[in-house]
C-alpha positions as CSV (number, residue, x, y, z in Angstrom):
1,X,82.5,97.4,101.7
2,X,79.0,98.2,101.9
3,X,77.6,96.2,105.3
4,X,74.4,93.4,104.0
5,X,72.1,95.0,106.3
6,X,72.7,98.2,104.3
7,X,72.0,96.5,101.0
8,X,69.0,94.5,102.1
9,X,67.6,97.8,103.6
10,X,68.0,99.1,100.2
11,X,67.1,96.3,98.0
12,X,63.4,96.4,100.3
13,X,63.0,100.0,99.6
14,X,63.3,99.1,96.2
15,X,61.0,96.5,95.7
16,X,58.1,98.2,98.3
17,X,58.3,100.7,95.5
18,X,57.7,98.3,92.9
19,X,54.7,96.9,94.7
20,X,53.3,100.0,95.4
21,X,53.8,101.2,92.2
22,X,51.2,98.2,91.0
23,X,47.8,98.2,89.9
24,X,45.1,97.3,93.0
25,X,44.1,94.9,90.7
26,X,46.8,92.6,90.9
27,X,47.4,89.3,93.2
28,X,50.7,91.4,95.0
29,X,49.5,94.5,95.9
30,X,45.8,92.7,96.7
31,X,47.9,90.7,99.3
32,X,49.6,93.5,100.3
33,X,46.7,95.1,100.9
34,X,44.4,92.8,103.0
35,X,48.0,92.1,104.9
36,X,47.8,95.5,106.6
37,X,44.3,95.1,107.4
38,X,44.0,95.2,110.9
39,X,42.9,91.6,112.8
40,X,43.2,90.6,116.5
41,X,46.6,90.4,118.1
42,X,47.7,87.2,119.8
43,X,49.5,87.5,122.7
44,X,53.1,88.0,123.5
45,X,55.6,89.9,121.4
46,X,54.0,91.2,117.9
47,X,55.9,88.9,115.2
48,X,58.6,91.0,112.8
49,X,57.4,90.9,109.1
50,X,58.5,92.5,105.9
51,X,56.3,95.1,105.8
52,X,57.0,96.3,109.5
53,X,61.0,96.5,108.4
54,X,59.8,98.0,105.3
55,X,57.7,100.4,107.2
56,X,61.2,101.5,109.6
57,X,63.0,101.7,106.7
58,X,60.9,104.6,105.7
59,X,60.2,105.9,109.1
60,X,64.2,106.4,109.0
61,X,63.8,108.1,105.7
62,X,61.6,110.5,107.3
63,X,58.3,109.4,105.4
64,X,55.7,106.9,106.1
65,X,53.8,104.1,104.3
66,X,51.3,106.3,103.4
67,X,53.4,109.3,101.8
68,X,55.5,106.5,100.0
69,X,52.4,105.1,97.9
70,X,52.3,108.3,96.6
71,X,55.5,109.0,95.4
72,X,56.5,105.2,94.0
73,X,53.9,106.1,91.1
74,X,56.3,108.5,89.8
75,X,59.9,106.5,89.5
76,X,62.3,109.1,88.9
77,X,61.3,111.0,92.7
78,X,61.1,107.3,94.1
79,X,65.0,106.7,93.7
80,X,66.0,110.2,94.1
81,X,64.4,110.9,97.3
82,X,63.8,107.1,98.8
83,X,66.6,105.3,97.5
84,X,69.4,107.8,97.9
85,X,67.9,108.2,101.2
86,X,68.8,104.8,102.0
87,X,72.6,105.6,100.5
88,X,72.8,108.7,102.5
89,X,71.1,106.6,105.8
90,X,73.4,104.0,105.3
91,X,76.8,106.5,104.8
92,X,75.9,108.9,108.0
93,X,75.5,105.6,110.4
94,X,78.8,104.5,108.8
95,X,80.7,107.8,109.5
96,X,79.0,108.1,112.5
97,X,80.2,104.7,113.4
98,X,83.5,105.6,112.7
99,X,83.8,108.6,114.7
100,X,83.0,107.0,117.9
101,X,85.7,104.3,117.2
């Protein structure tokens, strides 16, 4: 069985690429937006959002935010390369896992 962390990773892949594949007209990618705008940082520990776990997610794809705005307009190379990513992420951290058991 397929751990949940595995299928939330996925399942945020998934809809990152939805939002990025929006128009910059829109209310969800206008949020998205302004939310990476940079502002002061209060002190103590930075808090963990969606969008930083999004943004590992793809740094452990081997891409970055950036890079994957780019390629969620086109939805055929979005699953193939980030999506199976996440499958083949997922199945080496398993196996790997497994060998040190």
């Amino acid at each position: 069985a397929t751990p949940w962390s595995e299928i939330i990773r996925e399942r945020r892949v998934k809809w990152l690429g939805q939002l990025l594949c929006l128009l910059e007209e829109t209310p969800a990618r206008k949020a998205f937006e302004i939310f990476k705008e940079p502002t002061h940082k209060p002190r103590g520990a930075e808090k963990t959002t969606w969008v930083k776990n999004a943004e590992k997610d793809l740094n452990r794809l081997g891409t970055n935010l950036e890079s994957a705005k780019i390629t969620a307009l086109d939805q055929q190379v979005w699953r193939s390369v980030v999506v199976k990513g996440v499958r083949e992420t997922s199945q080496s951290t398993q196996s790997t896992e497994e060998q040190t058991r």
